[in-house]
Wavefront OBJ file of the C-alpha trace (Angstrom):
o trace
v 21.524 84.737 120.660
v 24.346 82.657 122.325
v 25.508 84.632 125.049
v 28.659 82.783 125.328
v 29.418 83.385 121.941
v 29.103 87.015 121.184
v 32.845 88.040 119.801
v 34.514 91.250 120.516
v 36.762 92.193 117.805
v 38.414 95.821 116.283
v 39.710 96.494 119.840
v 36.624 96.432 121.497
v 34.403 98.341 118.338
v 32.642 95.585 117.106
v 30.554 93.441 118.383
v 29.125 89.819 116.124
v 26.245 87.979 117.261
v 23.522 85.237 115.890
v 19.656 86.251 116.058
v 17.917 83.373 116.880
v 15.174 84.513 118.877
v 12.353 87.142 119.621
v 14.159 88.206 122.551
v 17.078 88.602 120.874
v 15.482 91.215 118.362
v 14.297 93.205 121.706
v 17.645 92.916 122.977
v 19.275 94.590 120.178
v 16.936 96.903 119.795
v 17.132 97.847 123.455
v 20.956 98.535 123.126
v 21.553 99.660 119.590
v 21.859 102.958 119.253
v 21.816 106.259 116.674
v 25.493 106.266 115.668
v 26.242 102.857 115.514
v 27.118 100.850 112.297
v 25.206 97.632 111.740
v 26.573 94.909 109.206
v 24.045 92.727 107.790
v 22.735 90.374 104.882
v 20.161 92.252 103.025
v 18.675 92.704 99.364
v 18.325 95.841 97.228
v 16.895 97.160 94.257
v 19.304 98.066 91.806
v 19.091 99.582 88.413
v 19.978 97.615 85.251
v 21.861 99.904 82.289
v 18.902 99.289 80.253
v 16.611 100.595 82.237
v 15.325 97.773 84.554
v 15.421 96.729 87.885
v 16.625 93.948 89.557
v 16.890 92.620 93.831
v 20.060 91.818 94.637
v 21.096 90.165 97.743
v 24.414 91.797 99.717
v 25.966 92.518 102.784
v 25.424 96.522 104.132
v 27.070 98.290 106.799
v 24.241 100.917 107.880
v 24.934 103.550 109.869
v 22.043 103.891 112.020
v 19.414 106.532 112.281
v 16.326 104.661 113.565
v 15.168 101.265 114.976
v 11.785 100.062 114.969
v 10.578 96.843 116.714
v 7.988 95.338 115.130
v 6.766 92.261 117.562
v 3.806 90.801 115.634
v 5.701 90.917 112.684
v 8.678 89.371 114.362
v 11.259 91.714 112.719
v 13.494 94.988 113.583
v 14.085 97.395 111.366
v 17.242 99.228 111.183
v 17.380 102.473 109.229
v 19.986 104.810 108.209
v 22.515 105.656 105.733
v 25.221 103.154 103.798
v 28.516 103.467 105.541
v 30.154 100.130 103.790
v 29.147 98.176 100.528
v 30.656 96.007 97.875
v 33.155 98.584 95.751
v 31.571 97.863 92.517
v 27.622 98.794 93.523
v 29.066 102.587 94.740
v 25.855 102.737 97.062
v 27.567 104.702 100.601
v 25.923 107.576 101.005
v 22.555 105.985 100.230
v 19.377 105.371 102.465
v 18.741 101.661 103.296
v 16.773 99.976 105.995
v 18.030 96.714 107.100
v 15.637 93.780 108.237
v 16.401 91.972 110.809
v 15.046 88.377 111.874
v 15.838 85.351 113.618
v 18.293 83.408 112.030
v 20.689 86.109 110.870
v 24.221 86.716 111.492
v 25.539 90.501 112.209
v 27.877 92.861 113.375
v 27.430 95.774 115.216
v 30.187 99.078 115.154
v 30.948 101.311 117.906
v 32.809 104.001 117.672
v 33.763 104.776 122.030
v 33.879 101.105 121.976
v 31.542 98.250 123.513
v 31.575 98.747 127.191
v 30.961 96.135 129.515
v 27.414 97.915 130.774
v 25.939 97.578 127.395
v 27.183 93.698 126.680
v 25.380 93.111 130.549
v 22.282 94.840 129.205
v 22.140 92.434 125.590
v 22.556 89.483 128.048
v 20.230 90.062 130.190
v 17.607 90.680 127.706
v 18.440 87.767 125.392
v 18.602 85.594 128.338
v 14.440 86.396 128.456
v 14.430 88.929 131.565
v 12.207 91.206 130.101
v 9.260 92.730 131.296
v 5.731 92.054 130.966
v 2.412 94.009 130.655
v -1.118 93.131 130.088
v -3.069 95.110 127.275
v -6.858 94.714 127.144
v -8.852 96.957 124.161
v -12.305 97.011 124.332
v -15.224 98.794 122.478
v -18.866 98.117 121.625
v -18.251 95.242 118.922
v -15.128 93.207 120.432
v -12.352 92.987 122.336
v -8.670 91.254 122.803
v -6.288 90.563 125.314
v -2.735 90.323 124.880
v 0.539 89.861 126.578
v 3.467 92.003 125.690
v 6.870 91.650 126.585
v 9.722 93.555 125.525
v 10.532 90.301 122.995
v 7.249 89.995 121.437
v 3.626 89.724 121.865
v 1.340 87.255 122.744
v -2.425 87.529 122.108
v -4.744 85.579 124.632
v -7.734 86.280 123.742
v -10.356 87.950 121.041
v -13.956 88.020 121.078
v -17.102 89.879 119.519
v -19.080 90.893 122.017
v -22.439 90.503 119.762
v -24.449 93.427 122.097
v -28.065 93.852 121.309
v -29.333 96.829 119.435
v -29.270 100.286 121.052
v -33.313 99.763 120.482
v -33.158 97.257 123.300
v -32.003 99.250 125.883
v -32.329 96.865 128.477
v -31.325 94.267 127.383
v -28.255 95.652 125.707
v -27.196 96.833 129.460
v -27.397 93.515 130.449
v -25.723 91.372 128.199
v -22.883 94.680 128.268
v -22.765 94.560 131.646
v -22.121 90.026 131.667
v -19.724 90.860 129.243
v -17.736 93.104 130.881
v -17.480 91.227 134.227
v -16.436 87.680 131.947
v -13.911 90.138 130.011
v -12.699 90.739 134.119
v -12.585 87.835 134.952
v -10.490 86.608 132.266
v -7.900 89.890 133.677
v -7.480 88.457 136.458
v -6.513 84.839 135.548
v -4.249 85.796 132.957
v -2.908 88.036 135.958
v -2.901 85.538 137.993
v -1.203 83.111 135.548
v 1.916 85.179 133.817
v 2.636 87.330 136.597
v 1.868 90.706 135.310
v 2.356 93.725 137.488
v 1.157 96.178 134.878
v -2.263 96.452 133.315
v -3.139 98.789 130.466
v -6.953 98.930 129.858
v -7.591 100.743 126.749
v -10.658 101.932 123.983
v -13.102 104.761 123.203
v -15.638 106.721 125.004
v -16.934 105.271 128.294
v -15.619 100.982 127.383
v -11.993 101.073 128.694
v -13.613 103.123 132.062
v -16.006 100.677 132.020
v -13.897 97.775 132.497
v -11.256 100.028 134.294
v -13.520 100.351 137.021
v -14.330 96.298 137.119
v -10.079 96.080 138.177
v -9.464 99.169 140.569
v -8.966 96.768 143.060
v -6.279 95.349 141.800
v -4.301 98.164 142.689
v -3.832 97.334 145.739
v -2.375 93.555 145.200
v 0.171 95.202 144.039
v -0.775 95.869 139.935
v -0.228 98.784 138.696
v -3.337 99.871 136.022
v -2.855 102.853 133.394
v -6.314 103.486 131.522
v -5.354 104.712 127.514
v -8.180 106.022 124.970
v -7.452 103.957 121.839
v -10.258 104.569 118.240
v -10.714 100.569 118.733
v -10.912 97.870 120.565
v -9.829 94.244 119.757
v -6.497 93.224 117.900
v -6.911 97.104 116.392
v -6.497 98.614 119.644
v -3.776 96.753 120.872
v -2.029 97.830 117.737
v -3.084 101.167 118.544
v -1.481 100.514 122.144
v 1.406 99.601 120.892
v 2.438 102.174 118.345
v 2.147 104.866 121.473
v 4.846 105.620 124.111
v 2.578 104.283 126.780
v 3.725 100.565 126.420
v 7.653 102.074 127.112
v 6.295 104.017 129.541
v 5.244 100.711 131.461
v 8.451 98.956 130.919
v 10.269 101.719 132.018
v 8.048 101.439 134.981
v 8.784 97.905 135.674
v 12.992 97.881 135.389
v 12.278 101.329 138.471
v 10.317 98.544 140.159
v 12.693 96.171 139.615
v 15.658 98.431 140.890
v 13.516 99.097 144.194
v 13.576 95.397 144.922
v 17.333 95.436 144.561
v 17.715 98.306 146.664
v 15.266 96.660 149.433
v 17.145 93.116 149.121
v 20.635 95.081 149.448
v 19.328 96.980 152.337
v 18.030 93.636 154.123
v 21.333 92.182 153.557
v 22.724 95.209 155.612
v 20.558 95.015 158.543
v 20.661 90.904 158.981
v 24.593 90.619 158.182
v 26.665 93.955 157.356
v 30.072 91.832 156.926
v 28.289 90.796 153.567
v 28.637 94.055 152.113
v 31.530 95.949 150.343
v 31.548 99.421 149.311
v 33.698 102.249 146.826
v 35.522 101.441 143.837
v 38.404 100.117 146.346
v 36.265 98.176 148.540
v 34.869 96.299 145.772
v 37.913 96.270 143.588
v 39.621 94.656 146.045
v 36.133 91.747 146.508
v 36.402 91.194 142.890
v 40.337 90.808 142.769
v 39.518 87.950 145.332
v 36.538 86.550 143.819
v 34.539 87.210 146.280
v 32.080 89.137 145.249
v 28.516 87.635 144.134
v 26.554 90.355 143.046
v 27.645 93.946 142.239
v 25.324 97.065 141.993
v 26.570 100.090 140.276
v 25.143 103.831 139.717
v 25.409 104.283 135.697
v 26.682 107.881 137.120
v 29.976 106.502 137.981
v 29.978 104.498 134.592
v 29.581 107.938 132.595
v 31.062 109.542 134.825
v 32.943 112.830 133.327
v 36.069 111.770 135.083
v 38.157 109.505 132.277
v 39.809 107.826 135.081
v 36.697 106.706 137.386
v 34.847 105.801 134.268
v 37.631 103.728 132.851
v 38.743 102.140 136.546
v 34.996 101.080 136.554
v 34.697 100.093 133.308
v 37.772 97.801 134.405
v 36.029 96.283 137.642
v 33.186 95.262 135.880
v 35.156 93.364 133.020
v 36.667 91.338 135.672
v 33.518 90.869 137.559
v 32.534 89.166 134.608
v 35.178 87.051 134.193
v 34.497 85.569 137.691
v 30.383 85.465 137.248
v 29.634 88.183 138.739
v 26.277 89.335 138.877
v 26.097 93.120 137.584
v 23.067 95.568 137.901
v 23.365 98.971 136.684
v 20.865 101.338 138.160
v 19.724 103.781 135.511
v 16.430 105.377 136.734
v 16.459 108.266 137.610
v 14.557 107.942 141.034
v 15.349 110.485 144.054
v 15.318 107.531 146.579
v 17.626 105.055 144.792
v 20.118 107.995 143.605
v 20.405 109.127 147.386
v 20.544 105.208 148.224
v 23.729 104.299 145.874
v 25.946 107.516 146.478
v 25.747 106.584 149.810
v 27.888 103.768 149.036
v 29.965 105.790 146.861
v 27.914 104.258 143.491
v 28.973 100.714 144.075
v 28.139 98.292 146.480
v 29.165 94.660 146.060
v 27.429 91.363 148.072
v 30.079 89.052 149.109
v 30.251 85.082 148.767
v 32.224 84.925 151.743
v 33.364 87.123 154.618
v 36.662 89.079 153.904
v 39.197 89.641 156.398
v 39.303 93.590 156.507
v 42.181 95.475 157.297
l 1 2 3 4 5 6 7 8 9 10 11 12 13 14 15 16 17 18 19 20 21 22 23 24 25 26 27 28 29 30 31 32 33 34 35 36 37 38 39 40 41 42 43 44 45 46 47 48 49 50 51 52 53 54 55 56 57 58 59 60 61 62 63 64 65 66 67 68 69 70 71 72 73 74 75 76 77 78 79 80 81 82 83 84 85 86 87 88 89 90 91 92 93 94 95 96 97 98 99 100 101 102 103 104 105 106 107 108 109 110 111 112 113 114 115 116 117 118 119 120 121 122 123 124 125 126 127 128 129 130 131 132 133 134 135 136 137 138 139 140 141 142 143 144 145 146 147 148 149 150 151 152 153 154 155 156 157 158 159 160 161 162 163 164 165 166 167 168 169 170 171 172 173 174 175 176 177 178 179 180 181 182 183 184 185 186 187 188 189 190 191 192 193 194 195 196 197 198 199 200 201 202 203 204 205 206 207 208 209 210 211 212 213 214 215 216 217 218 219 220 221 222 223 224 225 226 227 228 229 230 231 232 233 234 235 236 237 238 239 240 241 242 243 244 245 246 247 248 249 250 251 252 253 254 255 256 257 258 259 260 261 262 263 264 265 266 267 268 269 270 271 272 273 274 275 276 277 278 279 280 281 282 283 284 285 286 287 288 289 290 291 292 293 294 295 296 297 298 299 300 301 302 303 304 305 306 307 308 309 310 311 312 313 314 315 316 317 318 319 320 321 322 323 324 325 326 327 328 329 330 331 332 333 334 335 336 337 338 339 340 341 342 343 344 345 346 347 348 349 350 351 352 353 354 355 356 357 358 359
């Protein structure tokens, strides 16, 4: 999706966009919501007058009810009910799930409005900051390794494990136990190579503890390691993985991670040079009216907040943060330390380019 390019039209309401890659699809599905109206090339099944059926190809505006990403099939499925459709078809009111893929053009309706929060969210996420987690599924016949990011998922590795009969006792322990140290070992470089904070080791009975117990240690380099019981391992129980809440779970894990570090990198611009720092809707209303400010951090509190006037004056600030290239974070987990940490700057803190003179 060219960032540059997505086109605000209908006062705000709708938003157009090009698909043209696997982040995209994770980007849209990360900020489309129940509600929203989603205009797109599709096909349907209609109904001939003598009795037969024929695909037709069209353009739908679906009201949506449900998303589903789908990253090994590359795809996101949008489902609801028709809200807009060529006159002569009379097909609003109707179920229909829209496919979407890179490649496509479509439009997306909002009722309240695109706000600038959620176009800083689809950027980011198109742009490829997503997060990463590594899934391993093992059991007594194979297992796989893969890579999944909110965009898509990349599988590293898959291997039968080819274990002796359980009437060689012996020497089914040992060629179990070289497997599971190799199947370790591999962990760790793919680790080591893609950068992965978060580890989910899953399969049945006693394998995924098995191998769990191989990576405790890496804990405490800073990985965090969730241990899931899947029916399967291999490619089957990273499908089971992903199907689950756990994998969201992560993710939602990493962007809390992610907001610490802005917290701590705020905070160490505080203690090494204060004069850096503006902080309230005025103090960095007036940073941004100068372009001076370089980053901004905002509580999504004061974005929803019920007051029509704070929201909206916010709202404002951030558009015209934009326009000067601004960088934006909005802090949305809901973590005691970071909610004490941005009300005390009255929910917005701003880093400056330069020093401001200050009245």
């Amino acid at each position: 999706m060219d960032v540059q390019d997505l086109r605000l039209e209908d006062n705000d309401r709708l938003l157009r966009a090009k698909v043209e890659t696997e982040e995209d699809l994770w980007a849209l599905y990360a900020t489309i919501r129940p509600g929203d109206v989603v205009f797109s090339r599709t096909s349907r099944e209609l109904r001939g007058d003598g009795g037969g059926s024929r695909r037709k190809a069209m353009t739908l505006g679906v009201r949506v009810k449900e998303l589903e990403y789908q990253p090994f099939t590359n795809r996101l499925r949008i489902r609801g009910v028709i809200e807009a459709s060529p006159k002569e078809l009379d097909l609003v009111g109707q179920h229909h799930t829209l496919s979407i893929e890179p490649g496509m053009d479509l439009a997306i309706r909002r009722e309240d409005r695109w706000r600038a929060e959620d176009l800083a969210e689809l950027r980011r996420l198109s742009e490829g900051a997503t997060y990463r987690a590594l899934v391993v599924a093992v059991d007594d016949e194979e297992y796989a390794m893969a890579l999944v990011r909110g965009s898509g998922v990349q599988e590293l590795a898959e291997k039968d494990l080819r274990l002796p009969g359980k009437d060689q006792p012996e020497e089914r322990e040992r060629v179990q136990s070289s497997a599971m140290s190799e199947i370790a070992r591999q962990v760790r470089r793919a680790i080591a190579e893609h950068g992965v904070h978060h580890l989910i080791v899953a399969g049945p009975a006693h394998w995924k503890e098995d191998l769990a117990a191989l990576l405790r240690d890496l804990e405490g380099s800073g990985v965090r390691m969730l241990v899931d019981s899947t029916s399967y391992g291999g490619i089957k129980g990273i499908y089971e993985v992903l199907r689950r809440d756990v994998v969201k779970e992560v993710l939602r894990d990493a962007i809390l991670m992610e907001e610490l570090e802005v917290m701590d990198r705020i905070n160490s611009i505080a203690a090494r040079d204060p004069d850096l720092l503006v902080y309230s809707l005025d103090g960095v209303e007036e940073a941004v009216l100068h372009g001076a400010a370089e980053e901004i951090v905002v509580d999504s509190g004061l974005i929803r907040s019920p007051d029509a006037e704070t929201s909206q004056r916010t709202l404002q600030l951030l558009d015209e943060a934009r326009r000067t290239r601004t960088k934006i974070t909005v802090l949305e987990s809901k973590h005691p330390e970071l909610r004490v940490w941005i009300s005390s700057f009255g929910g917005i803190v701003a880093v400056l380019r330069y020093r401001m003179r200050r009245e």
